[in-house]
Every structure is written in C-alpha cells, then in structure tokens.
N, C-alpha and C positions, 0 to 999 in steps of 0.2 A: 831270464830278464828280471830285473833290478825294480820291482813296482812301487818302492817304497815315494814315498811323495806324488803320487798321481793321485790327482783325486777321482781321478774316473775307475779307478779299482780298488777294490777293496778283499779284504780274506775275512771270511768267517767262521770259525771255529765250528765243524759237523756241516758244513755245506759244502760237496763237492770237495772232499776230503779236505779242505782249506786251503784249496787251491786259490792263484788270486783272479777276481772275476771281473771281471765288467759290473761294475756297480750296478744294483735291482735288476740283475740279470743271473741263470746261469751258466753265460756263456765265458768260458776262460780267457785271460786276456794274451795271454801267448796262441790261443786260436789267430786271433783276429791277425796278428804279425805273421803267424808262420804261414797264414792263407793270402796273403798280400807279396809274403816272400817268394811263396810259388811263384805268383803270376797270375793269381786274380785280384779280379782288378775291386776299388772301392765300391762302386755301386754292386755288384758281383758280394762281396761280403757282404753288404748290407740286407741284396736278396734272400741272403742262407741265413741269416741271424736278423732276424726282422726287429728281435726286443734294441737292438743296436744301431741307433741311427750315422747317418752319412757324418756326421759332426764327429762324434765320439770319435767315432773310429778315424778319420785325417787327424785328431788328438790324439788318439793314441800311438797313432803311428808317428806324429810329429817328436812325442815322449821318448816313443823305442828309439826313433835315427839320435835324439839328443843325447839319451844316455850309450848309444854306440858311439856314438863322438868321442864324449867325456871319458870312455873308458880307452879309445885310442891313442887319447892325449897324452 
C-alpha cells in the first residue's frame, strides 16, 4: 500500500526498519488493513492496538479502500 499523502502515517528512518506506521505509534499501517481484511472487526483492532484509536483506523481504512479505487480506475 501506497501511504504517501496520509497524514495518519508516517516512516521513519531506524524505526521499525522504516517501515510506514501509524503516526506516534509502533504499530504498522498495513497491520491495521490486513487485520480488518481478515475479518476483524474495528473495535476488535482497536482492542489489540490500544496506542490506535477507533478514528484513525475507519481513516485509515477509508484511505486503503480510496487508493484501491484509484488504482482500479
């Protein structure tokens, strides 16, 4: 996934190899999509990654479905 222009993640050079995160978190932002992808559910995510609130993450997830759009257009 495509993180560029989200403001909810960020990379940081030696954190989490640079991988892109959940802003003041170290939780990865492809966590939170590929655990919604399964079939858990939003609140369900927010219980296992507690620094990640309900918001973020329906943002985030609203981000992933836009840029799946944009890319099947």
């Amino acid at each position: 996934m495509d993180w560029t222009g989200c403001e909810l993640v960020e990379v940081v050079a030696g954190k989490m190899s640079g991988v892109p995160l959940v802003a003041g978190t170290r939780v990865p932002a492809d966590v939170i999509i590929t655990n919604f992808l399964a079939g858990s559910q939003v609140a369900e995510i927010a219980e296992n990654y507690p620094g990640v609130s309900l918001g973020k993450i329906e943002r985030l997830l609203a981000f992933a479905d836009l840029q799946r759009m944009q890319r099947a257009s």
